[in-house]
C-alpha positions in Angstrom: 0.0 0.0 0.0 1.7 3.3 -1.1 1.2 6.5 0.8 -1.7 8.4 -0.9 -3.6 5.1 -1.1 -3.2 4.8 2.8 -4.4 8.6 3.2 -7.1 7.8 0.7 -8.4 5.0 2.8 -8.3 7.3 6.4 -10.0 10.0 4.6 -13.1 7.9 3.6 -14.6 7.2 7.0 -14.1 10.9 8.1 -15.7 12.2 4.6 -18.2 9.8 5.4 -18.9 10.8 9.1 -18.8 14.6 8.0 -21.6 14.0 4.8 -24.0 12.3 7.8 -23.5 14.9 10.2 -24.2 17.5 7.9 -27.0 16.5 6.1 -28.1 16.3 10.3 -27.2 19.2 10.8 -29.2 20.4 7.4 -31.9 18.8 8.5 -32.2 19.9 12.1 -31.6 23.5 10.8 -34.0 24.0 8.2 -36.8 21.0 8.5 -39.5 21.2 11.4 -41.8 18.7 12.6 -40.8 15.8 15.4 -39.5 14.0 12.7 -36.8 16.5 11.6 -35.5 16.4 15.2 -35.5 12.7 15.1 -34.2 12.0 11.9 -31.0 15.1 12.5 -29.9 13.8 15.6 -29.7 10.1 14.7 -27.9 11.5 11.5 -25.3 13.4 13.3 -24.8 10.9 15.9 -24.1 8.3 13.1 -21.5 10.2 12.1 -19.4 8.7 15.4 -19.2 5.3 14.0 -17.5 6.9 11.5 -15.0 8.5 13.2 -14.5 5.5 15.3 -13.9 3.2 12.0 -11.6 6.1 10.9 -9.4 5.4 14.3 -9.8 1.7 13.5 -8.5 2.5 9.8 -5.5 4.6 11.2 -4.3 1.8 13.6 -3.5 -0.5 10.8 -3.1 1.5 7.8 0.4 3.3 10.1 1.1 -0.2 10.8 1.6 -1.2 7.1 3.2 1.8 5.9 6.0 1.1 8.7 4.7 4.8 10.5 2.9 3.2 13.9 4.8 4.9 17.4 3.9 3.6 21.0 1.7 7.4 20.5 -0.1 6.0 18.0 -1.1 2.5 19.9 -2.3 5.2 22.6 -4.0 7.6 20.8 -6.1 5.9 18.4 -8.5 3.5 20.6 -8.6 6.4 23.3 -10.0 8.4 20.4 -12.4 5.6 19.7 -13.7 5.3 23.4 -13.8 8.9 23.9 -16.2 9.3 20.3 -18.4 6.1 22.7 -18.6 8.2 25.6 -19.7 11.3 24.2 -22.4 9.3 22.6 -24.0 7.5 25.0 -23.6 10.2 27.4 -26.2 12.3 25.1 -27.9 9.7 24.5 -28.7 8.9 28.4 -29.2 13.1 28.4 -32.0 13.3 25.8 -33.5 10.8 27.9 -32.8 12.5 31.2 -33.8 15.5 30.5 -37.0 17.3 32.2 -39.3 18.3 30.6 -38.3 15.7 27.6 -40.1 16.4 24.1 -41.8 13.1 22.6 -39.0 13.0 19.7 -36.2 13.0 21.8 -37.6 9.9 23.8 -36.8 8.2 20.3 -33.9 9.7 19.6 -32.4 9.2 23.0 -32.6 5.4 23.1 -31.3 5.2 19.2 -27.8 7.5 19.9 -27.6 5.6 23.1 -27.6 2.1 20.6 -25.1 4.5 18.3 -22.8 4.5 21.3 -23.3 0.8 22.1 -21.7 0.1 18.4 -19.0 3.1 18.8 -18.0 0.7 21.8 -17.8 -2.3 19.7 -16.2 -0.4 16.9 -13.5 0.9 19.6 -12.5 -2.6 20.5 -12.4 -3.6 16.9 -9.2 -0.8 17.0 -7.9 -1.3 20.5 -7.3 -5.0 19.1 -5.8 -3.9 15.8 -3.2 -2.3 17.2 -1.0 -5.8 16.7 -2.7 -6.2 12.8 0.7 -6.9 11.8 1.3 -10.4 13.3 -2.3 -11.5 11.5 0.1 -11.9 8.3 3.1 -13.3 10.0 1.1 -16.4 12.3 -0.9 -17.0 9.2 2.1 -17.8 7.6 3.2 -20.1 10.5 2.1 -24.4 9.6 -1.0 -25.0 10.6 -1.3 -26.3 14.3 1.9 -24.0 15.5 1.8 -23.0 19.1 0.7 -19.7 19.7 3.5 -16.9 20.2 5.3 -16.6 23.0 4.8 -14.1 24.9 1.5 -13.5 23.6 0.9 -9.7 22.5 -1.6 -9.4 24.8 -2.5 -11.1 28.0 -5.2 -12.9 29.6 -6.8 -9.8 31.0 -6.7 -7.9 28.2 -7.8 -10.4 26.0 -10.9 -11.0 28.3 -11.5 -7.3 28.3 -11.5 -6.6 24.8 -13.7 -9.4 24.5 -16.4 -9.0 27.5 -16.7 -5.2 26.2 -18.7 -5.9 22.7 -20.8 -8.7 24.4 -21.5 -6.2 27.3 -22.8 -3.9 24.6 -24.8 -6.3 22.8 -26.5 -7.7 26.0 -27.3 -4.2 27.1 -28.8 -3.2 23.6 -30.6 -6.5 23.6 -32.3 -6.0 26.8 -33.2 -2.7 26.5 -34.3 -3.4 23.3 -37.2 -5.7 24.6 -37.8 -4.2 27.4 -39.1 -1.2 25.2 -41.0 -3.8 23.0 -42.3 -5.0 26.3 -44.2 -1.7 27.4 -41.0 -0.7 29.5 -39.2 2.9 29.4 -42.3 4.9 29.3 -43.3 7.1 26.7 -46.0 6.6 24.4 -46.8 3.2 22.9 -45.8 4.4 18.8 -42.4 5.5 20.6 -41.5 2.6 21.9 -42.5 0.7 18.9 -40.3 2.6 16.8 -37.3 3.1 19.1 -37.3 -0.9 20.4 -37.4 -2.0 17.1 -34.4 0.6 15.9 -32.6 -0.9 19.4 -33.1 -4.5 17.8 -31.2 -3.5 14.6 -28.3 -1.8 16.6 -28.0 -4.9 18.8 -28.0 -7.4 16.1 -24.7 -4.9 14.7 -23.3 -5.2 18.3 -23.1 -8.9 17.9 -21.7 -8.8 14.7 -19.1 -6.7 15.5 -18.2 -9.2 18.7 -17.0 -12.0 15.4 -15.4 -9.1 14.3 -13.5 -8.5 17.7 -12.5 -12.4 18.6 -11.6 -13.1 15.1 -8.5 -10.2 15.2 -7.5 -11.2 18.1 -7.3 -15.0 17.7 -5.5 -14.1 14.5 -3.2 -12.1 16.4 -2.8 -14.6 19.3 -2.7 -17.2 16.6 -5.7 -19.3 18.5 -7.7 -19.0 15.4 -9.4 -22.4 15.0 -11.3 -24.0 11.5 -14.5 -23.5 14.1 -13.9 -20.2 14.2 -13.1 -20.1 10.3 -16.6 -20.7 9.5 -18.6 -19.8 13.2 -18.2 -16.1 12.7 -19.3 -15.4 9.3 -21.7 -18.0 9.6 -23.2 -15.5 12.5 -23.0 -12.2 10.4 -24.3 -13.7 7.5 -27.3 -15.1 9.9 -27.8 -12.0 11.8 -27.7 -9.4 8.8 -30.4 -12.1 7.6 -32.5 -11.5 10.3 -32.3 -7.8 10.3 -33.5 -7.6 7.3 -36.5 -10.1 7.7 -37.6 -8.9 10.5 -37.9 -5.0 9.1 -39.4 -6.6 6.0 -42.1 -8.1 8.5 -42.4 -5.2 10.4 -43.2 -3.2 6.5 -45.6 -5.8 6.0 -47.6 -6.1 8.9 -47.5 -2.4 9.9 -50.8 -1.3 11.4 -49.9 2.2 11.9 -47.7 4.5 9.3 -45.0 5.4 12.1 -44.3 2.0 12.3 -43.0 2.0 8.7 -40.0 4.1 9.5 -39.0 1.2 11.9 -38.6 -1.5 9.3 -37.2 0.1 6.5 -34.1 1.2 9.2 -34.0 -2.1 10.4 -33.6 -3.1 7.3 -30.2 -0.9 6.6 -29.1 -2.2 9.8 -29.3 -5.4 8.1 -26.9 -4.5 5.7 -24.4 -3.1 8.0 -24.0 -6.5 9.6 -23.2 -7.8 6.0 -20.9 -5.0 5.0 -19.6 -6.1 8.6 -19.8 -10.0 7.3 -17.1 -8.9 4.8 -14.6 -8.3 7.0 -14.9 -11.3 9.0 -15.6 -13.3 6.0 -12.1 -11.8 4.5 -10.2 -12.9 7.7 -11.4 -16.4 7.3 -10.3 -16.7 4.1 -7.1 -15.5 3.9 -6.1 -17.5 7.2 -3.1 -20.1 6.4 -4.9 -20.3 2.7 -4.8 -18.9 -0.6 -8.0 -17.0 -1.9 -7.8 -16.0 -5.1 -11.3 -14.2 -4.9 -10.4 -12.3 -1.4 -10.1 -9.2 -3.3 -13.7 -9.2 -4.6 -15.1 -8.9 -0.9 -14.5 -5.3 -0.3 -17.5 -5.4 -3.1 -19.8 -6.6 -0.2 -20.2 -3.4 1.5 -20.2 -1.2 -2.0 -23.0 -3.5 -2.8 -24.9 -2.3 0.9 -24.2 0.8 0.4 -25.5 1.5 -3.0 -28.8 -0.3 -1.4 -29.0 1.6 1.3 -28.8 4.7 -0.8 -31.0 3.4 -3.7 -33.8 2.4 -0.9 -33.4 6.3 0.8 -34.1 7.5 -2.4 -37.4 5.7 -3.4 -38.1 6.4 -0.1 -37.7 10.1 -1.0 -39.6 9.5 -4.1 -42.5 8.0 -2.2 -43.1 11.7 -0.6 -45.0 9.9 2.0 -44.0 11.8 5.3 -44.2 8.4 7.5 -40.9 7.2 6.0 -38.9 10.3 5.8 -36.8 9.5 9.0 -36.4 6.7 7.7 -34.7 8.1 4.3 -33.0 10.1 6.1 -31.3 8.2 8.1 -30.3 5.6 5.5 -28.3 7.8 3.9 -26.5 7.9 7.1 -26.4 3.9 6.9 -24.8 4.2 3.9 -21.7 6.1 4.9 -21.2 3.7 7.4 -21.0 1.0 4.8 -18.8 2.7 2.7 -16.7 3.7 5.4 -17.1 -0.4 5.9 -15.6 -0.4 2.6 -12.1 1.3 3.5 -11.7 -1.3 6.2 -12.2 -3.9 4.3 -9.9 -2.9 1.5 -7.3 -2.3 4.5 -7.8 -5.8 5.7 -7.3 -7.4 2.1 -5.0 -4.6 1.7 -2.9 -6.0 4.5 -3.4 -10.1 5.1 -2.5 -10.1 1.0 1.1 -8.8 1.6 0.7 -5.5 -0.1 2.1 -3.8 2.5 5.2 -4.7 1.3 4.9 -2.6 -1.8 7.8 -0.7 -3.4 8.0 2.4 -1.0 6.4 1.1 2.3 8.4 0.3 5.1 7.8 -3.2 7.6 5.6 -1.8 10.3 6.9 -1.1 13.3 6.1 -3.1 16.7 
């Protein structure tokens, strides 16, 4: 990977972040209605995944262009976790506050979820701050004892991975508790923003593959279970995004609930754009994969549909799925940005890195 390529790939997901949060912005400027609100602060708080797959894309990319300092394994996921914090926090404050207006009872529980996968994302970069020795154990025989000393230790490794499942289980059960009658707020509300919550925890436990399969790479304890457990999972749970919000269209007996599917629908597609980067792990470990570099097409492919379904949406005028154009065009940033992480990935476990002009990462 040659230099402007690498600055090409970190500018994506920050070009990405800044077209959501200003079309939020946009919208929460010059729109009015609830909807508007909703619709501009979901949009704008999107825009954090972004910036936390941007810190994710940094970590490796100044690994395989031989530029990484001990500042940079600092700096990076603290970025990442500090993007999570100021997320949920607002999210817990639009639900805290006194007197609350009915759209930010929505929006509140969705930028909370937003946070819950800014976490996830964060521990996707804390763990990629060792991408190099992916490349180096796969290229160990197959059954080779793990490295010794392992890059990171027992505790670490436990905390990177109790963190995504923490999320997940969180978003999950708040999730139905809302679907439950729980949370207060009227019942539409909660039908909407429960439903949203189901989509955002179904990306939290995609991203927990995403999590264990780096660091069993990079603790070489990747296993031929975990070869085809993880994708298996994305692949199922992007699946049942989208079925679900296709069920949720179809059996709609009010129009506000129509916003609900069609984002749980994009959601969907962010666990496949996800998929591809667990998918491009497993193939590429201690095997050759001649068609590895057609994955990054995978989250292209969810991004054009996210964008292509916001704009029929649009097209539609009907005013009970404009949040939910709206914020698919947010969706589909995050895809793309998807996209420059997976075209790191292949980028990297291909040996590319070692292009003319790029320098052996540093440790």
């Amino acid at each position: 990977m040659n230099y402007g390529i690498s600055v090409l790939f970190r500018a994506v997901p920050v070009l990405m972040g800044a077209v959501s949060a200003a079309l939020g912005g946009y919208v929460l400027a010059h729109a009015s209605g609830a909807s508007a609100r909703v619709a501009g602060l979901v949009l704008v708080f999107l825009a954090a995944i972004c910036l936390c797959l941007f810190a994710t894309a940094a970590t490796i990319i100044r690994q395989l262009i031989g530029r990484y300092t001990a500042l940079d394994r600092l700096v990076y996921p603290v970025f990442g976790f500090a993007v999570s914090g100021v997320t949920t926090g607002y999210g817990l404050c639009l639900l805290t506050q006194t007197p609350r207006p009915p759209p930010d009872f929505i929006a509140g529980h969705v930028v909370f979820g937003v946070g819950m996968i800014c976490v996830c994302v964060s521990c996707v970069a804390t763990a990629s701050t060792r991408f190099t020795l992916i490349t180096e154990n796969s290229a160990l025989p197959e059954g080779s004892p793990p490295r010794s000393p392992a890059p990171f230790g027992p505790l670490a490794v436990r905390v990177l991975l109790a963190l995504p499942v923490l999320a997940a289980l969180v978003t999950w059960a708040w999730a139905f508790l809302l679907l439950a009658g729980g949370g207060g707020g009227v019942a539409a509300g909660r039908f909407t923003s429960g439903h949203v919550m189901i989509g955002l925890a179904l990306v939290c436990t995609c991203l927990i593959g995403l999590v264990a399969s780096i660091l069993r790479q990079i603790q070489n304890t990747y296993t031929p279970r975990d070869r085809v457990l993880w994708p298996a999972s994305a692949a199922a749970l992007g699946a049942v995004g989208i079925l679900w919000g296709l069920v949720v269209i179809a059996a709609h007996t009010r129009p506000t609930q129509l916003s609900a599917g069609f984002v749980l629908v994009g959601l969907g597609l962010i666990c496949w754009s996800i998929l591809s980067k667990v998918l491009l792990l497993a193939l590429v470990w201690r095997r050759r994969a001649p068609l590895a570099n057609r994955v990054p097409l995978i989250p292209v492919g969810t991004a054009l549909l996210c964008l292509f379904l916001a704009s029929f949406l649009f097209e539609s005028a009907d005013p009970a799925v404009l949040v939910a154009a709206r914020v698919l065009i947010g969706l589909g940033c995050i895809c793309f940005s998807l996209f420059s992480i997976v075209s790191i990935l292949e980028s990297g476990t291909s040996g590319d890195a070692d292009d003319e002009g790029t320098a052996p990462a540093s440790r």
